[in-house]
N, C-alpha and C positions, 0 to 999 in steps of 0.2 A: 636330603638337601643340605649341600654346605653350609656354614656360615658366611661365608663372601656371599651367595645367593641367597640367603634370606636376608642379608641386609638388601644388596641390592632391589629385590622386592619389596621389602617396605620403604625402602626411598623411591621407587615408583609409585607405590601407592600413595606417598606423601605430595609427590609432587603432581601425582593427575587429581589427586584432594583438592591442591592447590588451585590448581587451574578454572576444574570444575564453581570451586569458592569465587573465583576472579570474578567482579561485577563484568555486568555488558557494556563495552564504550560504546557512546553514539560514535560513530563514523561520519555522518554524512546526513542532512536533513533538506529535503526536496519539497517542490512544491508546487501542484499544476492545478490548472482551471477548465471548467469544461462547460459551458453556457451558467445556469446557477447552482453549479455542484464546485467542489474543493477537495484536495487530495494533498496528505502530506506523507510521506514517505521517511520513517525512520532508517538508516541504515545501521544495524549492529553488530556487533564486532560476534556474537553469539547470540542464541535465543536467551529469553527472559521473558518473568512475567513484567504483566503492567496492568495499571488498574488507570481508567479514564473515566473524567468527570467535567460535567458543566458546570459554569455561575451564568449569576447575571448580576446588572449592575456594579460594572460593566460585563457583556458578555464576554465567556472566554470559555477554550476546554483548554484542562489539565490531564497530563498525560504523566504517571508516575512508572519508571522502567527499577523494579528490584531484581535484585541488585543494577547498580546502574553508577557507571561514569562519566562526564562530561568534561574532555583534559580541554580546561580554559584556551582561550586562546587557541587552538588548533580544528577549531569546530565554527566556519565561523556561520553565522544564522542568516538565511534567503530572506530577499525583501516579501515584506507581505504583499499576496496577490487575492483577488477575488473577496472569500468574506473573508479572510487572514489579514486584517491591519498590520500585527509585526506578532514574529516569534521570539520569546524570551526562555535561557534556561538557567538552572542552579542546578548545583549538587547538594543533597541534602545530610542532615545529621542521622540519617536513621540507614544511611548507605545507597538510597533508590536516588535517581536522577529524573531531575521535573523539566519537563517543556512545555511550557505556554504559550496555547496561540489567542491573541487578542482579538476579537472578532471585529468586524464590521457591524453586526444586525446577530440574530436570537440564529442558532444554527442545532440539528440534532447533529450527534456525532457516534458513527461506529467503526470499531477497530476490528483488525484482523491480522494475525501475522505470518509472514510467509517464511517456509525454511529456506536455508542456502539453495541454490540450482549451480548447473556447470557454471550460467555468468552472473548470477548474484548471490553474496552475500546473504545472512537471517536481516527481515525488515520487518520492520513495525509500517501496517499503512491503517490511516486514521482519515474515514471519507467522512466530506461535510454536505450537509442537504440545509436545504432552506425549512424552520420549523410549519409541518402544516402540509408539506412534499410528499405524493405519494411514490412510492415506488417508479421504475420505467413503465410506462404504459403502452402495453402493444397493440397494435394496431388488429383487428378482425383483418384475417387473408382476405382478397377479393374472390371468390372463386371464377372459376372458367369453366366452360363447359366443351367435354372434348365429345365434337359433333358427329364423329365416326362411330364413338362407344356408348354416348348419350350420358355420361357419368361426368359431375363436376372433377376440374384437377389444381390442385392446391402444389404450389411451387416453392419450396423454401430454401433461403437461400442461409449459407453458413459461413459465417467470415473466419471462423477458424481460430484465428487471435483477437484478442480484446481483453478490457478488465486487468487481472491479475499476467495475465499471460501475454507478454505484448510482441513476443515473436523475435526475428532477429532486426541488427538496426544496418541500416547503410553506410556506406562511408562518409554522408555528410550528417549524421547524425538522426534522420526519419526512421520512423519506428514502423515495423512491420504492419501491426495491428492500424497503423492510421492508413498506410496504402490499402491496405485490405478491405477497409471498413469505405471508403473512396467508391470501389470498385467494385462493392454488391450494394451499394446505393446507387450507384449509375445502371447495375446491371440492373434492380428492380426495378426503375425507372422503365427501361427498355421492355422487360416483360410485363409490366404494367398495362404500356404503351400500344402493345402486339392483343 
């Protein structure tokens, strides 16, 4: 190997050092509700860790992103919805970036992150439940009885998109997962019904 090529390679290496080293910027910090649940959505510029915590008095979780950046002023924070009173953030001295959300009421709170996809970005998502909340509670199938076979038949229906995965959006902005989710509600209804 030349000398022009080993330097060049260790200034590659120097610089994908760099990079890798670069804190995570928040990008973008979202916020939705969904009867007594909360969802906030970090968007960042790469993965990272985070470490997430309750108080009380006042309630609030703390959300700490290492390494982590928040460029002041270009990030600006979504009105509190549901039990999110207001979100607050800093950059801190140890290099991680903290977001605080101010709660309404005592909330538990778990995190989960997702990698980049073809349309998003790496995100931080932090769901809020009411303290005391059991998980989604599913209903027992009704069964039916099919009168030809004499054998009950259980029908289940699969919406496909939901949760983490919300499908494609339309042009005025409606998300897959909510049309979908619409329309095996109506359809259970109907074989409910039958």
């Amino acid at each position: 190997m030349s000398a022009t090529n080993r330097l060049l390679a260790c200034l590659l290496l120097l610089v994908s050092g760099a990079v890798a080293a670069a804190p995570a910027q928040i990008q973008g910090v979202r916020i939705a509700t969904s009867l007594d649940q909360t969802r906030v959505a970090l968007d960042l510029s790469r993965g990272a860790q985070h470490k997430l915590f309750t108080l009380s008095d006042p309630h609030r979780v703390v959300i700490d992103i290492m390494p982590g950046r928040i460029v002041k002023g270009a990030l600006p924070m979504p009105m509190g919805d549901g039990a999110v009173r207001r979100i607050r953030s800093a950059n801190r001295q140890d290099g991680s970036a903290r977001i605080v959300l101010d709660l309404n009421r005592p909330m538990k709170a778990k995190s989960f992150d997702l990698a980049a996809n073809g349309t998003h970005g790496d995100r931080l998502v932090v769901d809020l439940a009411p303290v005391g909340s059991k998980s989604v509670v599913r209903k027992q199938p009704r069964l039916q009885v099919d009168q030809a076979a004499g054998r009950e038949i259980v029908v289940a229906i699969d919406a496909g998109h939901g949760g983490k995965d919300p499908g494609a959006r339309g042009p005025t902005g409606v998300r897959e997962k909510d049309v979908v989710l619409k329309l095996c509600r109506r359809l259970a209804e109907i074989i409910d019904a039958d």
